[in-house]
N, C-alpha and C positions, 0 to 999 in steps of 0.2 A: 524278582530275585530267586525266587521257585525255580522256575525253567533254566535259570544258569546253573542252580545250584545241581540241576537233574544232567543236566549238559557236562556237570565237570566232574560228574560220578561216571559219565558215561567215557569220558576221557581218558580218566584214569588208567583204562586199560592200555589206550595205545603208546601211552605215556610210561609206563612201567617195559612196555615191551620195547619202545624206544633209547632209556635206560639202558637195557638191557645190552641192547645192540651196538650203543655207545662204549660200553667198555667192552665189551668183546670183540668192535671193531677198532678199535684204540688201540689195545696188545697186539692185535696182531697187524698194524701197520708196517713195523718193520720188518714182515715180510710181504707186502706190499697186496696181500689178500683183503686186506682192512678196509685199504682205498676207496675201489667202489662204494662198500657198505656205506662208511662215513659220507661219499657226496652222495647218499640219497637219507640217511638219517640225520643228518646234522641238519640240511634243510627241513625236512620234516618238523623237526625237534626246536626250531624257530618259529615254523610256522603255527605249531602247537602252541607256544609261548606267548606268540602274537592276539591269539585266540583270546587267552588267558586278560594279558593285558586291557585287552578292548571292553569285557566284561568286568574288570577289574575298575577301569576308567568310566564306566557306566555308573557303576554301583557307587563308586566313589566321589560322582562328580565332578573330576579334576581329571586331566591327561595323564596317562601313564603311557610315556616314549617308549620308542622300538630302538634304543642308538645303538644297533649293530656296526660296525666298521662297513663300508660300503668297499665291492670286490670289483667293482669295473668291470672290466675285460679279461680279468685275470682266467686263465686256464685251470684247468680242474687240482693241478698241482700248485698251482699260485692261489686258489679260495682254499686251499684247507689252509696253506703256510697262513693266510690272511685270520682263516676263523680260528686256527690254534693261536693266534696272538691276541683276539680279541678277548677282553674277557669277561666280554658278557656269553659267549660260548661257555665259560666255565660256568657261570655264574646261572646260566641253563641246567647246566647238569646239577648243581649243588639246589636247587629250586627242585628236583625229580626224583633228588634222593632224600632232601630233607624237609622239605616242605610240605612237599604233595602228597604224603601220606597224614600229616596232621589236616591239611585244607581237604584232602577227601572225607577224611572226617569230620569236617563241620559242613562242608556240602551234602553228605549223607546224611547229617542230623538232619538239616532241613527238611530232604525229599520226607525221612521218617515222620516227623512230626506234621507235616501236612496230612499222610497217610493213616497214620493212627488215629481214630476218629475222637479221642479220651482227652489228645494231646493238642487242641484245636485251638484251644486259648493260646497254649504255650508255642505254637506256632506261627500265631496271629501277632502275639509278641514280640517274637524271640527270632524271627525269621532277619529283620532290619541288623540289629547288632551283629548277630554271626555271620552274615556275609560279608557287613562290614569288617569286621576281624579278621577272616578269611582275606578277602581283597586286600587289605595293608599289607599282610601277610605276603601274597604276591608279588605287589608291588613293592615292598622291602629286597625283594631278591631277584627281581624281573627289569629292576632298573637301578640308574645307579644312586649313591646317597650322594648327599650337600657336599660333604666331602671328595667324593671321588670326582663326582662335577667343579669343584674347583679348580682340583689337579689338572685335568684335562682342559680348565678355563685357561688356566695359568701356564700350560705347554702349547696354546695354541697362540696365546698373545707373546711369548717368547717367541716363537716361531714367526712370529707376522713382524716383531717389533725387529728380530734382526735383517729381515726380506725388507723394511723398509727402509732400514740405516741404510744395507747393500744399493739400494734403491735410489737413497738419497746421494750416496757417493759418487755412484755410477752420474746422475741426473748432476752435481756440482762438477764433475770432468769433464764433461759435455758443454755446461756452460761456460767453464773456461775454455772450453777448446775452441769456442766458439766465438768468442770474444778475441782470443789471441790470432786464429786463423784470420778471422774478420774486419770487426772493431779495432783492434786493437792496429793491426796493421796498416789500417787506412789511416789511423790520428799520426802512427809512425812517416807514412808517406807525406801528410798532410806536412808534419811536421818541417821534413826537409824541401818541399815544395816553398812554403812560406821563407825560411832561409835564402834558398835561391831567389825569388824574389827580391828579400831587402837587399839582396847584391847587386840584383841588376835593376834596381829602382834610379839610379845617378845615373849608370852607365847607358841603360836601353830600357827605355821606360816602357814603349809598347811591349816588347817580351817578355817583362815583370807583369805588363796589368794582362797577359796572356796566359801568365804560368798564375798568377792569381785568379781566372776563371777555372782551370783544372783547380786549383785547392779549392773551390767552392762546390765544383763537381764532387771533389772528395767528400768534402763535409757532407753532403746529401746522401752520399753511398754508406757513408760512415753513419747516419743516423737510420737509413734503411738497416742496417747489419745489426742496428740496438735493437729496433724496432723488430726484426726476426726473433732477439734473444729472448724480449721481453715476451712475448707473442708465446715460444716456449715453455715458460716459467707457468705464465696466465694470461690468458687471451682477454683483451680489452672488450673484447663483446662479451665474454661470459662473463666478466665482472660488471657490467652495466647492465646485459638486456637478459643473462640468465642460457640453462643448459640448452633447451629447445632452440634459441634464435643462434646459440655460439653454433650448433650443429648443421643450422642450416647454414650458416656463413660457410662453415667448413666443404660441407658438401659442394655449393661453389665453385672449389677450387679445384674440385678432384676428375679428372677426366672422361669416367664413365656417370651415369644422369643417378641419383642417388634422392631418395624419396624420403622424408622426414616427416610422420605421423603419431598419431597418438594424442591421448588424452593427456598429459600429464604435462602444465604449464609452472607447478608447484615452484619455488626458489629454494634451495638445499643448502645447509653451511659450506662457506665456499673452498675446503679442502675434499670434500665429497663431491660436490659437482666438476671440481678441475680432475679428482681421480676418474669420473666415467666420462667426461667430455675425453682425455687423453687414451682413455681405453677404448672408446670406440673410437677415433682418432687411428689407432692402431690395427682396430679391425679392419677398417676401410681401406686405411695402406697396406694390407693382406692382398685386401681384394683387387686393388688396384694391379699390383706384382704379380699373386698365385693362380688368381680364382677363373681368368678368362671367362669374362662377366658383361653380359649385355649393361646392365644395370643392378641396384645394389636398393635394399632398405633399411630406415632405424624404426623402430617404433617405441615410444616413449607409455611407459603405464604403469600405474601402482596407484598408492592411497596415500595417509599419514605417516604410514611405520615403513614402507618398502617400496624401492624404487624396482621398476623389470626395464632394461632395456635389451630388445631383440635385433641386432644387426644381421641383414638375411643378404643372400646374392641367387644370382639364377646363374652361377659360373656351374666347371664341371666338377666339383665336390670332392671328398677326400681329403679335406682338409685336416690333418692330425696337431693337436693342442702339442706333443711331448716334442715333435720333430726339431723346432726352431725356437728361438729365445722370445720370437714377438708374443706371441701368446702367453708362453710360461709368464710374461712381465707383466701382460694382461692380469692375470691371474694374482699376483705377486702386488698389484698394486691395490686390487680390489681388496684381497685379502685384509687390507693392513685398517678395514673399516666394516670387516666380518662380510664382506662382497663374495659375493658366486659366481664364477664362471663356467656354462657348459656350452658344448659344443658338437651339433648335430650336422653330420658332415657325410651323407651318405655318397658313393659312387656315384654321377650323375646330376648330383647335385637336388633341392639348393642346398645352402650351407646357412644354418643359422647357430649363430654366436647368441646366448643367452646372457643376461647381464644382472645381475641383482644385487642391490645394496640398500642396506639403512639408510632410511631417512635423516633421522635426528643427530645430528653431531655427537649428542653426549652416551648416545647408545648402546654403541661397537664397545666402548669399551665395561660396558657394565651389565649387555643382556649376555641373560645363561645360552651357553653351546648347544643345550638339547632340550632348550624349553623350559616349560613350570616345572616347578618341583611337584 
């Protein structure tokens, strides 16, 4: 606790001078002199914070989170719009003007009282609480409270719950369309098939028991057309033999040779395993259409609390998540059970889709957004 507390005396100075930098490259953005300053202090000024934290989370036992807004891709004028909304950016600065001059004074008490050779007891004591006090301190303003975490809980399952109604609407017009184009048209057929029959049953009996082997035809077409629908909804192998063996059925089907590996044979509640069976389901028919793919993998892994599914192709890469709705949906459905999707899709290829989701059915909707408290 010594050497951090010597570490964040030694800090201080670039911390002050970063400060500094910060409002002075702040006013003068709007003439556009500011800019550069801000994209190499505002990194800095995070990284410093990061610092802070990890010593902070040492000392204190307990994680203290980094939940910056994450900037993607975004260009040098797209991360500031990003870091000026975030407000742990502000919440940076307010920790450098107001904090950090009472926390370098209890970091300097420290260094002091080991140094004073009088103060040796009072060091040997006094060293545990004052860092501890210091580090809450921190981590009071370095991250966010119970409250703020809620908010942010509470905008994200908003956000997921209306992506899944849209989801659910979208997925019930489907299966009436599919019923109606399908199903529904064959019993229609069937229907007057049979009619014409009982007419010509007295009159022409062979041409009745003729037109009676097409409506049986029917019926058959008509039960394959349900059997598509229900297949849709949830696949009869994922509901009996589970995600791993529904994936390899899938693979099956699909025209390029598709490799289905991994440790992970685990059983998942069954609206979490139909949402990653149908997500990679979706990857695969990507790759099938975009990817001009010798061949294609899944690989299944994780533990108790987290599933990782990686769908890979050896196609020629470039595959962009924003471009088309397939992915976005990917995305949109994982979402709705705190699910991750990324996607490494270099020039060239290969292209792997990353897949991650909660285990436990009652989870998504009650673990915290950014961790322990």
């Amino acid at each position: 606790m010594t050497g951090y507390a010597a570490l964040q005396v030694l800090l201080s100075v670039p911390a002050l001078l970063l400060f500094v930098l910060n409002a002075v490259a702040g006013t003068l953005v709007v003439i556009v002199v500011g800019i550069p300053i801000l994209l190499l202090t505002l990194p800095a000024t995070r990284w410093l914070a990061d610092r802070h934290r990890r010593m902070a989370a040492d000392v204190l036992g307990s994680p203290v989170p980094s939940p910056y807004r994450p900037t993607g891709d975004a260009g040098p004028i797209g991360r500031l719009r990003i870091w000026a909304a975030d407000p742990m950016t502000w919440r940076d600065e307010a920790w450098l003007l107001l904090a950090l001059p009472l926390a370098l004074t209890m970091s300097l008490l420290v260094v002091l009282l080991l140094v004073l050779v009088v103060t040796g007891v009072a060091w040997w004591f006094g060293v545990g609480p004052i860092m501890v006090a210091r580090s809450r301190l921190d981590r009071a303003l370095l991250t966010f409270g119970t409250t703020e975490r809620l908010e942010q809980r509470v905008e994200v399952l908003t956000e997921t719950r209306n992506d899944s109604l849209d989801h659910s609407a979208a997925e019930l017009r489907r299966i009436e369309r599919d019923l109606h184009d399908g199903a529904q048209a064959r019993l229609v057929g069937l229907g007057l098939t049979l009619g014409m029959a009982a007419d010509l049953m007295d009159r022409d009996p062979e041409e009745a028991r003729r037109i009676l082997d097409e409506a049986r035809q029917t019926t058959g077409a008509a039960l394959g057309d349900l059997r598509d629908v229900v297949r849709g909804i949830h696949p009869p192998v994922l509901a009996d033999r589970g995600l791993r063996s529904a994936l390899e059925a899938l693979s099956l089907d699909l025209a390029l040779p598709v490799a289905v590996t991994g440790s992970f044979t685990d059983r998942l509640s069954a609206p979490v395993e139909s949402a990653v069976y149908f997500a990679v389901a979706e990857c695969l028919a990507n790759v099938g259409k975009h990817a001009d793919a010798a061949h294609a993998w899944v690989e299944l892994t994780g533990d108790a609390d987290r599933l990782r599914v990686v769908v890979g192709d050896d196609g020629h890469g470039g595959a962009d998540p924003g471009a088309g709705t397939g992915m976005r949906g990917v995305a949109r459905r994982l979402a709705a059970f705190d699910g991750t999707m990324r996607v490494s899709s270099p020039i060239g290829g290969p292209t792997l889709v990353t897949l991650e989701v909660p285990c436990a059915s009652s989870s998504p909707r009650t673990r915290p957004s950014s961790g322990k408290a």
